[in-house]
VOSE-142005 format. One record per atom (N, C-alpha, C): x, y, z; residue in three letters. Coordinates in steps of 0.2 Angstrom, whole numbers, plus 2048, in hexadecimal, padded with zeros to 3 digits. Example, Ala and Ser with C-alpha at 12.3 -4.5 7.8 and 13.67 -1.06 7.14 Angstrom:
8427E4827ALA
83E7EA827ALA
8427F0827ALA
8407F5823SER
8447FB824SER
840800827SER
END
This chain:
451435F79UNK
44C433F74UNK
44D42CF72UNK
448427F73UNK
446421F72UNK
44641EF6AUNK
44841AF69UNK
447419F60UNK
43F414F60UNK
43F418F5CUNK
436413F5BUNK
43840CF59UNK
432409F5DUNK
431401F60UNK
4303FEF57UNK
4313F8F55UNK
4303F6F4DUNK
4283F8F4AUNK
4243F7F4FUNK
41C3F6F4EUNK
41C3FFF4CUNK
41F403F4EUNK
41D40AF4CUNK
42040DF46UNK
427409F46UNK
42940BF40UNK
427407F3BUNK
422401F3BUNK
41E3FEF36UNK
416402F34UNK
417407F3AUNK
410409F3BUNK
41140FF36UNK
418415F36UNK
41A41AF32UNK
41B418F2AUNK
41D412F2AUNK
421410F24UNK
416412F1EUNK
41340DF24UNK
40C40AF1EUNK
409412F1DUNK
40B417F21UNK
40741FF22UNK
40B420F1BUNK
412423F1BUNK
414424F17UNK
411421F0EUNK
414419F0FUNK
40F416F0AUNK
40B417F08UNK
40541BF0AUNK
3FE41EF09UNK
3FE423F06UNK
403426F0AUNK
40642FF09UNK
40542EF01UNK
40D42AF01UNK
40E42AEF8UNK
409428EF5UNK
404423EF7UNK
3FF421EF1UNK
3FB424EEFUNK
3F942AEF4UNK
3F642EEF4UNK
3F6433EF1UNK
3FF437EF1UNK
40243BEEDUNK
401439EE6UNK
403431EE3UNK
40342FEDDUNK
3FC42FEDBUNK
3F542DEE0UNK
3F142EEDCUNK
3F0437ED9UNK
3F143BEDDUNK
3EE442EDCUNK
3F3442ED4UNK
3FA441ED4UNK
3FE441ECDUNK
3F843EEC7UNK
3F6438EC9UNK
3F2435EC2UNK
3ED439EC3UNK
3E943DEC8UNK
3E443FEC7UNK
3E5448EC3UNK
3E844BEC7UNK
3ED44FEC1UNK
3ED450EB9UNK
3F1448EB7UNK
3F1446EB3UNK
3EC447EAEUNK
3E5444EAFUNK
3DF443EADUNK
3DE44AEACUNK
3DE44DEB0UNK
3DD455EB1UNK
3DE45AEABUNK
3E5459EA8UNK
3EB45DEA6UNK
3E7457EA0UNK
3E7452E9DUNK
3E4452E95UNK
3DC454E96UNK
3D8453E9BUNK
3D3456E99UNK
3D345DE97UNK
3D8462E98UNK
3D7468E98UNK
3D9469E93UNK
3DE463E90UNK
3E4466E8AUNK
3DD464E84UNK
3D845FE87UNK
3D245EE81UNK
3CF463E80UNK
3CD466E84UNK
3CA46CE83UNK
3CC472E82UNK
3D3474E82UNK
3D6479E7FUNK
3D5477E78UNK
3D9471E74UNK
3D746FE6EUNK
3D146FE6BUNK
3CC46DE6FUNK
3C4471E6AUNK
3C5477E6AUNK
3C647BE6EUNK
3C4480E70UNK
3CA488E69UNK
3D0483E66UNK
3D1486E64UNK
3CF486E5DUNK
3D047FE5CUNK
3CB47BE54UNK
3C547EE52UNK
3BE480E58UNK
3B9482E56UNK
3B848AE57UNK
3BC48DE5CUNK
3BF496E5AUNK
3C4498E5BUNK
3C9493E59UNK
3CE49AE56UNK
3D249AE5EUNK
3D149AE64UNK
3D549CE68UNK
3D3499E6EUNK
3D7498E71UNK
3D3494E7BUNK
3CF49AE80UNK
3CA497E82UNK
3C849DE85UNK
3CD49DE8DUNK
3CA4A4E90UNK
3CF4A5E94UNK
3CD4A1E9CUNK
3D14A0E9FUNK
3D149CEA6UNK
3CE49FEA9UNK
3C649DEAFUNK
3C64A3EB2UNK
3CC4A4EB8UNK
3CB4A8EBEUNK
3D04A9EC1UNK
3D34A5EC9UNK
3D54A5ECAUNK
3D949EECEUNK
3D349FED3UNK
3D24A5ED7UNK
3CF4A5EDFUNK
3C84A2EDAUNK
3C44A5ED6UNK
3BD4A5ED5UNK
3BC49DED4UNK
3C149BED1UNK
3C2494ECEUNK
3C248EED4UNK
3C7490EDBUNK
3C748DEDFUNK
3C248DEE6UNK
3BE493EE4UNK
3B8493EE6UNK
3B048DEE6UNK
3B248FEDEUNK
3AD48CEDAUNK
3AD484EDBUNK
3B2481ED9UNK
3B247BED8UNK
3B4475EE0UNK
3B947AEE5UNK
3BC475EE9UNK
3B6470EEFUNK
3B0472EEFUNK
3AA471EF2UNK
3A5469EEDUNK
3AA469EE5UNK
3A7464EE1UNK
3AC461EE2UNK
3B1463EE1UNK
3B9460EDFUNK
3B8457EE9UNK
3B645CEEEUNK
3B7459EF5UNK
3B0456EF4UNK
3AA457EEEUNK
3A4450EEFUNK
3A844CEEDUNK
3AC44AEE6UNK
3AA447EE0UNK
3B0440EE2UNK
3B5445EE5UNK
3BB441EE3UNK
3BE43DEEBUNK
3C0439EEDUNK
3C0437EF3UNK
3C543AEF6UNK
3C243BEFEUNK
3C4440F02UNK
3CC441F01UNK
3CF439F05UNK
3D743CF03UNK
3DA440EFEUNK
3D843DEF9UNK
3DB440EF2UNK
3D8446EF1UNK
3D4448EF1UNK
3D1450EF1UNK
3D3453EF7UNK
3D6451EFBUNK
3D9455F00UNK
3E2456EFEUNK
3E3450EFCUNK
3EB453EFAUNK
3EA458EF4UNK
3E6456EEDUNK
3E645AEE6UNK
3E4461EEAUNK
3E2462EEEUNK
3DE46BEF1UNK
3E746DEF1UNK
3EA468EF8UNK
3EF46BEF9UNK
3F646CEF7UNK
3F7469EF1UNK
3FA46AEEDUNK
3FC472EE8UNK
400474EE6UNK
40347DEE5UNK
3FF47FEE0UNK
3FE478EDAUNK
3F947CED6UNK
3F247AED5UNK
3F247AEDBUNK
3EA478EDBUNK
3E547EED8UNK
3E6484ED9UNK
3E4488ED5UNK
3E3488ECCUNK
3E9487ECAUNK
3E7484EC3UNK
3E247FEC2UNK
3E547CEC4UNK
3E0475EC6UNK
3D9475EC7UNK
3D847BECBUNK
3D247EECDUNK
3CD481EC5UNK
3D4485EC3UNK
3D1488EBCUNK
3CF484EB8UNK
3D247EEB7UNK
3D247AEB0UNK
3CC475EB3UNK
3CA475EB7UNK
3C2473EB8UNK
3BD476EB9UNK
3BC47DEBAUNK
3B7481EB7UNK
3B7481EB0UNK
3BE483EABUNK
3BE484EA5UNK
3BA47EEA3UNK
3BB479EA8UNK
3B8473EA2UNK
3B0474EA4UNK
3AE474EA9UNK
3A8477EABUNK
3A347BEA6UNK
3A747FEA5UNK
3A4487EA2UNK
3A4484E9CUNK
3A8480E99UNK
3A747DE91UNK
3A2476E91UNK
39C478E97UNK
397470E97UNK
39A46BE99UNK
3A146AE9BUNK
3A2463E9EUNK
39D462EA7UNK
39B45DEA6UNK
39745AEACUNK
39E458EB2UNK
3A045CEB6UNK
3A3459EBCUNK
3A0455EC0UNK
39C453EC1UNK
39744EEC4UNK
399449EBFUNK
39A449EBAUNK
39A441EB6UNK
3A0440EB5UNK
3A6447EB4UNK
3AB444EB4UNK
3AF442EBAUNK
3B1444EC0UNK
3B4446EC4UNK
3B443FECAUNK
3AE43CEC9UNK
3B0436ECAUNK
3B3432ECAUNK
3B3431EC1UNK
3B642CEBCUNK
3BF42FEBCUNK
3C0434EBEUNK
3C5435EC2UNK
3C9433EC6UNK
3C4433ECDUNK
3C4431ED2UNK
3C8429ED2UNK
3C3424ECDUNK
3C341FECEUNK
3CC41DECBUNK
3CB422EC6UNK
3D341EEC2UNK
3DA421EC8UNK
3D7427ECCUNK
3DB429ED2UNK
3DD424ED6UNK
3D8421EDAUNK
3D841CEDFUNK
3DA417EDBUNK
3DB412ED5UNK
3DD40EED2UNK
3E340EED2UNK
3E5415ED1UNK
3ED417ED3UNK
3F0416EDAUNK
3EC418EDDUNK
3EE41AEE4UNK
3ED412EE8UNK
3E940CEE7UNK
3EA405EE8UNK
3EE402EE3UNK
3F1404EDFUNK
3F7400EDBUNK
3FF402EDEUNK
3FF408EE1UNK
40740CEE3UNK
404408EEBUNK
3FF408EEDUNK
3FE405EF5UNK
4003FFEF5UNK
3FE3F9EF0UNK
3FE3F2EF1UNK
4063F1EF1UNK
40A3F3EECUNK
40F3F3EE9UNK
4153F7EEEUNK
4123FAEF4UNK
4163FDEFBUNK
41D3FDEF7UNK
41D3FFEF3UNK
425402EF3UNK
428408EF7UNK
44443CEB7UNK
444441EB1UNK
44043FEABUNK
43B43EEA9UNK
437438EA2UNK
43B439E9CUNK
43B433E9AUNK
43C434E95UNK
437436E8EUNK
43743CE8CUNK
43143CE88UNK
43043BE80UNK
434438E7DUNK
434433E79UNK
42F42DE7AUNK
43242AE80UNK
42F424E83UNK
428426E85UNK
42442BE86UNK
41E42CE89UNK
41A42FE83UNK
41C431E7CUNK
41A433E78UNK
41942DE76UNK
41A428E74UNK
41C422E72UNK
41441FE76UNK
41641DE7CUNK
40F41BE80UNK
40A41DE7FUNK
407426E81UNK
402428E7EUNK
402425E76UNK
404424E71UNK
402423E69UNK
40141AE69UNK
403418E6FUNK
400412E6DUNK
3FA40FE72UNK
3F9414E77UNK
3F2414E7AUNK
3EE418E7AUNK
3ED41CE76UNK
3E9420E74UNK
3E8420E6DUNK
3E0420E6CUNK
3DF420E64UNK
3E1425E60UNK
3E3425E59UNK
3E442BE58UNK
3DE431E54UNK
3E1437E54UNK
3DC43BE57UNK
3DF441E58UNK
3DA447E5AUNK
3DB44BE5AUNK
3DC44DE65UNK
3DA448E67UNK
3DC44AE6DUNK
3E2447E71UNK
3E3440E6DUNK
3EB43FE6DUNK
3F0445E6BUNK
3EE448E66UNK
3F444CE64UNK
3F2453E66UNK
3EE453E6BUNK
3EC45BE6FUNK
3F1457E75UNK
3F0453E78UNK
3F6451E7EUNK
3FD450E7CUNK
3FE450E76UNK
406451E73UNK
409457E73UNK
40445CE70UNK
407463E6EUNK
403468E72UNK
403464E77UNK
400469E7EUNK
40646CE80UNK
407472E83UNK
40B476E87UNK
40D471E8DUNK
40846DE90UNK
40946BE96UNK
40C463E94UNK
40E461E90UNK
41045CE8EUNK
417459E91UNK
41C45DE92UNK
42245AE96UNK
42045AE9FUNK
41C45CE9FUNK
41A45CEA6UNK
415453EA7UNK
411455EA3UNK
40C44DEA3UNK
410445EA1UNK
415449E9EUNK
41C443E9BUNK
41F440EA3UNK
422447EA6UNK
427443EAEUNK
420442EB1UNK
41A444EB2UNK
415441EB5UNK
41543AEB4UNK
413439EAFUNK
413431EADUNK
41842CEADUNK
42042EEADUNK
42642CEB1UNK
42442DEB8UNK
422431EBBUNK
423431EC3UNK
41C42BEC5UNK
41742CEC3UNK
412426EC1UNK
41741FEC2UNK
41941CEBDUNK
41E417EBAUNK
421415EBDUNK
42541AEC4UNK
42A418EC7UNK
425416ECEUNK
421418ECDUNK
41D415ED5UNK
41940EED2UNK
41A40CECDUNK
418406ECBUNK
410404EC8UNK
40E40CEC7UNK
40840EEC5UNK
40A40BEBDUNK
404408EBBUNK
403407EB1UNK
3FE40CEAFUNK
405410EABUNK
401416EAAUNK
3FC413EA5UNK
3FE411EA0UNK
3FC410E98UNK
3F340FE9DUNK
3F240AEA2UNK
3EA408EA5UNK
3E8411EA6UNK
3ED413EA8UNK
3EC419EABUNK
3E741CEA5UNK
3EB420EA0UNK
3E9423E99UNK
3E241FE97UNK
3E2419E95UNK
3DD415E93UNK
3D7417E96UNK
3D7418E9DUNK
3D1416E9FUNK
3CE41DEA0UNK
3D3422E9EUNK
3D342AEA1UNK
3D042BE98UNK
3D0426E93UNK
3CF429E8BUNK
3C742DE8AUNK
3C5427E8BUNK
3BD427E8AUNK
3BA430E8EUNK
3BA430E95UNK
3BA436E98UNK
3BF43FE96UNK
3C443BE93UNK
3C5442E90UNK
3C3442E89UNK
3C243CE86UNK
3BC43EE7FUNK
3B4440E7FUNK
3B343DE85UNK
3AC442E87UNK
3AF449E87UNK
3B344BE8DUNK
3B5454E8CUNK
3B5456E85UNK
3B8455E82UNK
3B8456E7CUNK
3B4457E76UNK
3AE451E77UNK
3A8451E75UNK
3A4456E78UNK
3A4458E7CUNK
39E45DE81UNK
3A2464E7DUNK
3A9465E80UNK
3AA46DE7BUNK
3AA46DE76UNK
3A9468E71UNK
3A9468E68UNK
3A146BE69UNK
39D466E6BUNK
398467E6AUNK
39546EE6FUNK
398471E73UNK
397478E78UNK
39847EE72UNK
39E47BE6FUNK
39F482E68UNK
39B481E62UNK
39847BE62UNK
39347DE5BUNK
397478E55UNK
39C473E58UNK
39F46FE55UNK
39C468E56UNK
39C463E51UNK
39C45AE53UNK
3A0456E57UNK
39F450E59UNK
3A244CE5BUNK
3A3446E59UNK
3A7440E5AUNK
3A743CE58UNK
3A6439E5DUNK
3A2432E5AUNK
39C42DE5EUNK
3A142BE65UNK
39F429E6AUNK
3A5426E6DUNK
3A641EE6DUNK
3AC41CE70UNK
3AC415E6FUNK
3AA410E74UNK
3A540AE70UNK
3A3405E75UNK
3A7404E7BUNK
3A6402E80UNK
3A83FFE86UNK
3AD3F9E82UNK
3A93F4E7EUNK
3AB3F0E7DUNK
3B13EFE77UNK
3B13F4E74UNK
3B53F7E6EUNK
3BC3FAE72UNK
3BA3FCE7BUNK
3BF3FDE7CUNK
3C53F9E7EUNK
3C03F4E84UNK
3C33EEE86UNK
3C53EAE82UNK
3C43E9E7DUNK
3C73E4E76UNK
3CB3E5E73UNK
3CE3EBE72UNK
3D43F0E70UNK
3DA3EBE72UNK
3E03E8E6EUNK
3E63E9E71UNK
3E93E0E6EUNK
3EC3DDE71UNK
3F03D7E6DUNK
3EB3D2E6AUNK
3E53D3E6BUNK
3E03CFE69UNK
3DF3D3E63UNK
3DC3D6E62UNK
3DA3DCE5BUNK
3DF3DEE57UNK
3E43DFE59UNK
3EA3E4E54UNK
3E93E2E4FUNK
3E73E6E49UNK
3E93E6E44UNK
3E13E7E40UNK
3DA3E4E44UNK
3D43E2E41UNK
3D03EBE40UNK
3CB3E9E3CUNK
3CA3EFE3BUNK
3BF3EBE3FUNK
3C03F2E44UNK
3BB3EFE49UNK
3B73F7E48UNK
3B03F4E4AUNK
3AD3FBE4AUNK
3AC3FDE52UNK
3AC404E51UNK
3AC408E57UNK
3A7407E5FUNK
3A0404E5AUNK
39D402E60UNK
39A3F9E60UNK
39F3F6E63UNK
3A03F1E60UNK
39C3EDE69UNK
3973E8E67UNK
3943E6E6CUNK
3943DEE6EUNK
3983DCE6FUNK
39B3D5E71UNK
3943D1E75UNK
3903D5E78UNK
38A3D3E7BUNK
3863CFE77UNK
3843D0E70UNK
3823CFE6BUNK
3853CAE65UNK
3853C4E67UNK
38B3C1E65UNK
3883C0E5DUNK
3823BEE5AUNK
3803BEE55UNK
3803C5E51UNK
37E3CBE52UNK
37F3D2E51UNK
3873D1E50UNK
38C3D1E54UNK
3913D2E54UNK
3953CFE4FUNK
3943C9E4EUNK
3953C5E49UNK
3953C6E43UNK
38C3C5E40UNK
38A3C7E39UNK
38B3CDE37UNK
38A3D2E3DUNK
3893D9E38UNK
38D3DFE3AUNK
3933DCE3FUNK
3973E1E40UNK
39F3DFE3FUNK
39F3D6E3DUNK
3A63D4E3CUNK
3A43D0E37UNK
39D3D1E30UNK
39D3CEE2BUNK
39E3C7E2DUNK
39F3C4E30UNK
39F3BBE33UNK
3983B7E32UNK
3983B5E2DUNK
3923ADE2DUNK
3913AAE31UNK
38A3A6E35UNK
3893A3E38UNK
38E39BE35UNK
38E39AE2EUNK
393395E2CUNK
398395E2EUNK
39B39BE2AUNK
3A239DE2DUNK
3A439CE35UNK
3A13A0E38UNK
3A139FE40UNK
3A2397E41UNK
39D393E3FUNK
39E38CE41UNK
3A4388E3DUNK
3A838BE37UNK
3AD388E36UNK
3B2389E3AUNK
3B238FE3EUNK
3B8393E41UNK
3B838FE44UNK
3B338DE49UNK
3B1388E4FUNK
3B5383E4FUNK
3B037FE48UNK
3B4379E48UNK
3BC379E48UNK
3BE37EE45UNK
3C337FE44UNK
3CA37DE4AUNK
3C6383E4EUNK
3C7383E57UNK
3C837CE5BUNK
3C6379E59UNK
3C3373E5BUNK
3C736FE5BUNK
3C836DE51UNK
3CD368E50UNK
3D536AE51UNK
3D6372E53UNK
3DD372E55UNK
3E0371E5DUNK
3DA36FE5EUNK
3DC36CE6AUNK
3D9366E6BUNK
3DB360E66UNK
3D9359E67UNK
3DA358E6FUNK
3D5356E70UNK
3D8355E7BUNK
3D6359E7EUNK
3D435EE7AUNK
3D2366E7EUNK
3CC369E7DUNK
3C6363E7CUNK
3C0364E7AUNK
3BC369E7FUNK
3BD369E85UNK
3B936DE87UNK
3BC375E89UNK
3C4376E88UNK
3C637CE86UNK
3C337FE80UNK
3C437CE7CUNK
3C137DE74UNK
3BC383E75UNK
3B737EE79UNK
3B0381E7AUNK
3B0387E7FUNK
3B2387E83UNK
3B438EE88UNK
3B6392E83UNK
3B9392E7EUNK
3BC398E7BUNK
3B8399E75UNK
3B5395E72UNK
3AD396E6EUNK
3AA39BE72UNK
3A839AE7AUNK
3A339BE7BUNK
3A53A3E7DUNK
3AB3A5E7FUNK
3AF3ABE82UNK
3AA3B1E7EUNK
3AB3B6E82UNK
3A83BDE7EUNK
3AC3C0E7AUNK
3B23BEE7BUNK
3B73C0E74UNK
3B93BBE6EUNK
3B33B4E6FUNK
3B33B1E69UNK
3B33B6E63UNK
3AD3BAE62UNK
3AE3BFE5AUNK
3B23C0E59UNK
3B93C1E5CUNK
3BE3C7E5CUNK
3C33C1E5AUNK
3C23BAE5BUNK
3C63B6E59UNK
3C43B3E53UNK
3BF3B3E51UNK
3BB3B0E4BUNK
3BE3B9E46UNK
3BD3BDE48UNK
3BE3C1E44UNK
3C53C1E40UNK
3CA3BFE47UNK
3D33C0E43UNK
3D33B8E3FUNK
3CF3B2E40UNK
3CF3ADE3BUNK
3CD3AFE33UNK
3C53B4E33UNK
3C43B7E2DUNK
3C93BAE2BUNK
3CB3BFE2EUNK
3D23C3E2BUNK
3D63C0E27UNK
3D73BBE2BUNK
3DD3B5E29UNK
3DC3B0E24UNK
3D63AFE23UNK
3D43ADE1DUNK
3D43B0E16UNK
3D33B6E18UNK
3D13BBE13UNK
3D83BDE0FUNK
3DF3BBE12UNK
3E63BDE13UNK
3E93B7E12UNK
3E63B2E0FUNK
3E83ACE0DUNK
3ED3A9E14UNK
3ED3ACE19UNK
3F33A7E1FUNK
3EF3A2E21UNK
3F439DE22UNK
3F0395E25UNK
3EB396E2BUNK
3E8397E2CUNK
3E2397E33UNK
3E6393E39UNK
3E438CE36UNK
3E4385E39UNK
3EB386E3AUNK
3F1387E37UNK
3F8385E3AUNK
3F8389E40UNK
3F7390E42UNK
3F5393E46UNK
3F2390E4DUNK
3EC38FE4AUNK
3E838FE51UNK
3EB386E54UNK
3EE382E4FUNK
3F337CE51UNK
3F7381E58UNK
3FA386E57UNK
3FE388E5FUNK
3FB389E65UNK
3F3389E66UNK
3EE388E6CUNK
3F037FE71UNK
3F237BE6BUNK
3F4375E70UNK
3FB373E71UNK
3FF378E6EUNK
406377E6EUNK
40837CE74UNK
406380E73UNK
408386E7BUNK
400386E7EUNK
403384E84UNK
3FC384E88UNK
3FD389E8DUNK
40138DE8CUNK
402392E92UNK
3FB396E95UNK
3F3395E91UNK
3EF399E92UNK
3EB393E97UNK
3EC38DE9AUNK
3EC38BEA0UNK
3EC38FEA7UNK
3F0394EA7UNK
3F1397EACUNK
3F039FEABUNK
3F03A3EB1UNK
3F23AAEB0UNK
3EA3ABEB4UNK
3E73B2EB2UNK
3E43B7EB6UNK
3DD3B6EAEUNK
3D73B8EB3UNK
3D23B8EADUNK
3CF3B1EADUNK
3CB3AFEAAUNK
3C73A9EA9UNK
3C93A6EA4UNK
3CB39EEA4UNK
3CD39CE9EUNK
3CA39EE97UNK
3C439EE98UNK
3C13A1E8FUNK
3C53A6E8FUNK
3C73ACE90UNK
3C93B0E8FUNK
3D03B2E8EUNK
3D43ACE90UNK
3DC3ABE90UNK
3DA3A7E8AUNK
3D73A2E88UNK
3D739FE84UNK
3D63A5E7CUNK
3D33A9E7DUNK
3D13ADE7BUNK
3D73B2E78UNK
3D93B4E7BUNK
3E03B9E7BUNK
3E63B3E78UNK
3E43ACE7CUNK
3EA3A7E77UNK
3E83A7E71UNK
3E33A7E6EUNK
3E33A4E69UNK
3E33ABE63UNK
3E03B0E65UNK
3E23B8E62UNK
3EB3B8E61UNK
3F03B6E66UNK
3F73B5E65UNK
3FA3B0E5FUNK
3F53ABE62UNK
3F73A6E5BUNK
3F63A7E55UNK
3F13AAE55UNK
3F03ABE4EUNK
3F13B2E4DUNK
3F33B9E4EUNK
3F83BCE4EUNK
3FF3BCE4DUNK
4013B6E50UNK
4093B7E50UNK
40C3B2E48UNK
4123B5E46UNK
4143B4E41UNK
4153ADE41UNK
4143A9E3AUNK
4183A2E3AUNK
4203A1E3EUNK
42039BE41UNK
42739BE42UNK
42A3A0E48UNK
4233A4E4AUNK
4263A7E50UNK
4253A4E55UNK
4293A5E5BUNK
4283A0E5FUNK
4263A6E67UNK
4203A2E6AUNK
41C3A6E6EUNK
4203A9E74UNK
41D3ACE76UNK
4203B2E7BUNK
41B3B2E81UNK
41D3AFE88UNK
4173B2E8CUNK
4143B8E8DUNK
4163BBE8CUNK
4143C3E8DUNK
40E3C5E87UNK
4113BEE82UNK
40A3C2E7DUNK
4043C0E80UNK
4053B7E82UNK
3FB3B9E85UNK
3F93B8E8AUNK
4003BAE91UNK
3FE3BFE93UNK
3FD3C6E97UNK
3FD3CBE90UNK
3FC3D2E90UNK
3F83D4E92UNK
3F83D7E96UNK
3F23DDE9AUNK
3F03E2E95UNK
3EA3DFE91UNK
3E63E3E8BUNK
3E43EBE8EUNK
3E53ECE97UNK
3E23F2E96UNK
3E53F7E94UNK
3ED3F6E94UNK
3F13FBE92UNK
3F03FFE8CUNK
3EC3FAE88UNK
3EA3FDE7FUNK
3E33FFE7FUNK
3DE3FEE84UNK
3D83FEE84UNK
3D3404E81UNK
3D9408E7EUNK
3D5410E7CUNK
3D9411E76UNK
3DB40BE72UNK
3DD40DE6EUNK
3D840CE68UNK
3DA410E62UNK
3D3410E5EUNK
3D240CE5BUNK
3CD40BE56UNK
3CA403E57UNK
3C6406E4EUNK
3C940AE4AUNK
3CA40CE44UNK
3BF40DE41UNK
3C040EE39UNK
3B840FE39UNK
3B3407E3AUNK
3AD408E38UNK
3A8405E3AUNK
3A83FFE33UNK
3AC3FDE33UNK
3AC3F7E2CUNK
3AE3EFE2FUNK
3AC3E9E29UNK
3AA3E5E29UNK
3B23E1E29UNK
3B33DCE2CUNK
3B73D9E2EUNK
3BB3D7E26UNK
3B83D6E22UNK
3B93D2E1AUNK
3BA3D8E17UNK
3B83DEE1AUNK
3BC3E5E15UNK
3C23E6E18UNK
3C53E3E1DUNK
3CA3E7E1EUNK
3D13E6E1CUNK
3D63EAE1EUNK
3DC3E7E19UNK
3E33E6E1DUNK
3E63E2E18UNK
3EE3E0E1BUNK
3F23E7E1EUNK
3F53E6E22UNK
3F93E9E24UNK
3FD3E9E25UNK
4023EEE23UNK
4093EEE26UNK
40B3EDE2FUNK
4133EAE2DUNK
4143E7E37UNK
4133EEE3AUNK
40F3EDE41UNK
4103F3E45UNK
40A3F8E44UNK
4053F7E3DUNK
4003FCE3BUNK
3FA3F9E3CUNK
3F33FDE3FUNK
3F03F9E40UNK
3EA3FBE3AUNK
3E63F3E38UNK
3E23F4E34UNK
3DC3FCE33UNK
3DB3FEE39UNK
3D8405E38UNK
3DC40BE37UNK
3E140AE37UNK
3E840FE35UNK
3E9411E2FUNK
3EA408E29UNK
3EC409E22UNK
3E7405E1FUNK
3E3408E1DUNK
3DE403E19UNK
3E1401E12UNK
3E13FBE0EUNK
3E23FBE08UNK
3DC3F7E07UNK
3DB3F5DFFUNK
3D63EFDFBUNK
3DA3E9DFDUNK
3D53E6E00UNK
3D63DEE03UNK
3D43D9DFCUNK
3D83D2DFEUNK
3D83CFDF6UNK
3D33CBDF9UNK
3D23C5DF6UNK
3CB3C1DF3UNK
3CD3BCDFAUNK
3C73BBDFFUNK
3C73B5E05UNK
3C93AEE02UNK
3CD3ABE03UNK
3CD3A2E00UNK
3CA39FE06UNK
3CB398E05UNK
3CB393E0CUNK
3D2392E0EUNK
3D2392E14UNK
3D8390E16UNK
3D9388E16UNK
3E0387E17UNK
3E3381E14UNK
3E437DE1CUNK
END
């Protein structure tokens, strides 16, 4: 017997390679799977008293494996089928079916976070600890009642090593959860509202993708429209057209040299979100200006992924974020905000109502009485 020529065992290595990304995506799609079901066990106990019953493996695998093979792409619905518990699997998408979820709309949006897995373990060709993964969930996810239905789910040590075996294949789970939030808060909302219970509004797109080292701490409202730079300004973060143009000037006089950076970051779509943490900051008596002076002392947002308004954006969120006297970190600008994108984004209040916070809490967490705005010095 012949030992295979290099070109065939490059040929077995890239199959394998597929094998496993494939494997790992059907694991995140799993995933998705087991909180949308643990959300719907939690309404379902909340609004009577008790989960209703599964139906049964065959009728369930019947029922569904004909949508399961439209919706989701072929590979990965061909491995999840053949996987041991794909009959469960089977059940917990009828159950969500029978409680008004649309699998046409969700199953998809599964799909897509699937394959996103399964091209991140592909590009990357390469016990949990559950502390560590409680820990993740609570700071990617809002909190709520369907964070804490994925905690105190039965199937929780199981979803933990899922998210370690995720991790080790170089899979970001935290993108994972985030993008999986929205779609199991629909579930959620469809059986609240199936048993004759409410929902809670869902969150902007834009509210979601704003979430994270740009925001921490701001008290934003839920459907927050970045589209709308005037709207978004005046009447959702309390910001003057004055005020705005002091911010500006502000911006300005701290990148002597840097005049047309200045303006790129004026003109970014997360300007409000940066005008909002100066209101806050003024409101808090901290220097603004000594602050936003670290946009020409560290220029690290020269470089990296994204458009410069948009690093300049996230720089200037750090800088004026980050403590006096601390000295910058590249990691802070630049974080990969989707990690936190589905974290909550507190109630629908005005930037000037909102209040100090302790380190580590976020302004829609601990609200207290905010003291009197000055000018900054």
């Amino acid at each position: 017997m012949t030992s295979p020529v290099p070109e065939e065992r490059a040929g077995e290595a890239v199959v394998e390679s597929a094998a496993e990304a494939v494997q790992t995506a059907v694991m995140a799609a799993r995933l998705v799977m087991a909180v949308a079901d643990a959300a719907r066990r939690h309404q379902q106990r909340r609004q009577k008293g008790k989960e209703e019953d599964l139906p049964s493996g065959e009728e369930a695998v019947g029922e569904v494996s004909e949508t399961v093979k439209r919706l989701l792409p072929s590979d990965i619905s061909a491995a999840l089928m053949q996987e041991a518990d794909w009959p469960l699997l089977a059940q917990q998408l009828m159950a969500l079916r029978q409680a008004g979820v649309d699998l046409d709309q969700v199953l998809p949006r599964v799909g897509e976070i699937a394959v996103n897995v399964r091209d991140q373990v592909a590009a990357k060709a390469q016990g949990a600890d559950s502390d560590q993964w409680v820990r993740v969930v609570r700071e990617t996810l809002p909190a709520g009642p369907v964070r804490e239905a994925i905690l105190a789910s039965p199937a929780w040590p199981e979803m933990a090593a899922t998210m370690a075996r995720l991790e080790e294949k170089g899979v970001n789970v935290r993108e994972v959860l985030a993008a999986a939030h929205n779609e199991v808060l629909a579930v959620e909302q469809v059986v609240a509202i199936g048993l004759g219970g409410t929902a809670e509004p869902a969150m902007s797109r834009d509210a979601q993708l704003s979430y994270g080292p740009l925001t921490t701490g701001l008290d934003l409202p839920r459907d927050l429209d970045l589209s709308d730079r005037e709207r978004v300004l005046k009447h959702q973060l309390a910001i003057s057209p004055q005020e705005n143009e002091k911010y500006i000037r502000w911006v300005r006089e701290a990148m002597p040299g840097h005049e047309r950076e200045a303006d790129l970051l004026v003109a970014s779509r997360q300007w409000p979100l940066v005008a909002g943490r100066m209101a806050q900051m003024e409101k808090e008596r901290k220097p603004v200006r000594e602050h936003l002076a670290r946009l020409a002392k560290d220029t690290s947002w020269q470089e990296g992924s994204g458009t410069l308004g948009s690093r300049l954006a996230q720089a200037a969120g750090d800088a004026l974020h980050r403590p006096a006297g601390d000295a910058p970190a590249e990691s802070r600008v630049k974080v990969n905000t989707a990690a936190a994108r589905a974290t909550s984004l507190g109630p629908t209040k005005a930037v000037k109502a909102a209040a100090p916070t302790e380190v580590g809490v976020a302004a829609h967490r601990q609200l207290a009485p905010a003291p009197t705005r000055t000018k900054s010095k």
